[in-house]
N, C-alpha and C positions, 0 to 999 in steps of 0.2 A: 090087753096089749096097748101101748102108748101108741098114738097116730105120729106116723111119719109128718116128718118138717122139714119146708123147704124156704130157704131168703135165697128172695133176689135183691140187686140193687139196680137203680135206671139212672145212669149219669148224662145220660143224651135228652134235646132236647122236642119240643112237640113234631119239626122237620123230619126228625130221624125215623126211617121205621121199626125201630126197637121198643117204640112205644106199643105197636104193633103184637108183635113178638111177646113183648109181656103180659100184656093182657089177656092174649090167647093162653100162654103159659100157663096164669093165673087161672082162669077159666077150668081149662083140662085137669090142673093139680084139685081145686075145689072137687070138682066131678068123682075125683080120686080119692077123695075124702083123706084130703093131706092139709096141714095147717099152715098156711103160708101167710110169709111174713117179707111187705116190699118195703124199702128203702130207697126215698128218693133223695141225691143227692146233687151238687154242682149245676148245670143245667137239667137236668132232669127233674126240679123244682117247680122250670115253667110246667110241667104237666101235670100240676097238683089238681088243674082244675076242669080237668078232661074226664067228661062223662066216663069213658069206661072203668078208668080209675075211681072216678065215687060213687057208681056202681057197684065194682066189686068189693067196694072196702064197707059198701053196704049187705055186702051177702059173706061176707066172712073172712076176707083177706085183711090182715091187720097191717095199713099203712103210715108208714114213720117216715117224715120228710123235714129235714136238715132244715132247721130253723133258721142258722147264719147264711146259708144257701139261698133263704129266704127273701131276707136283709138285704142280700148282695146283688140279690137276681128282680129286686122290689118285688115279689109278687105276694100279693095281697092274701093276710089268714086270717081276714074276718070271715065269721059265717061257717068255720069250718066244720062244726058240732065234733059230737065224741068217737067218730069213723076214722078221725084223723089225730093222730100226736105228733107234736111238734119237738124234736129234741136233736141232742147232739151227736156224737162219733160213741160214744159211750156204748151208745144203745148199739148204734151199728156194728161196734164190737159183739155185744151180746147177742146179737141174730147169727153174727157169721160162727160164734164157737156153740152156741145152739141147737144149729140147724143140723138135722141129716146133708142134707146138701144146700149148697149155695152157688149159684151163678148171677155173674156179673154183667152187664149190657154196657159198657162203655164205647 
């Protein structure tokens, strides 16, 4: 049987508590032994470099953050090694028709 999958996306930025919210998310779905797949986007770029986040992306959550997002928000992807890909809407497209479910944290 194929493991269930989940995307989310995190448009908010390190202020918001929905930084909060996804990680635990993340957390509990991993536990679940579900493959989840975060997208960061717009402000939710500044928290590419938030422990919990490379954390999890070191135990199994596969995270994709909006390279122009990047660019736009300057936040720095040196160092980021192979936990993280850097890519466009493309992808984000391909998580959301992918996924068994997907929610949104904007």
């Amino acid at each position: 049987m194929e493991k269930k999958k989940l995307g989310l996306l995190l448009s908010t930025g390190p202020a918001h508590p929905n930084i909060t919210t996804v990680s635990r998310l993340c957390e509990e779905a991993l536990r679940s032994d579900i493959d989840v797949y975060l997208y960061l986007i717009d402000e939710g770029v500044l928290n590419l470099h938030d422990d919990r986040l490379l954390g999890l992306s070191a135990v199994g959550v596969k995270l994709f953050v909006c390279a122009y997002g990047c660019q736009q928000h300057k936040v720095s992807t040196n160092d980021l090694g192979s936990a993280v890909t850097l890519c466009g809407l493309v992808v984000l497209s391909n998580i959301i028709n992918g996924c068994d479910r997907f929610v949104a944290f904007n």
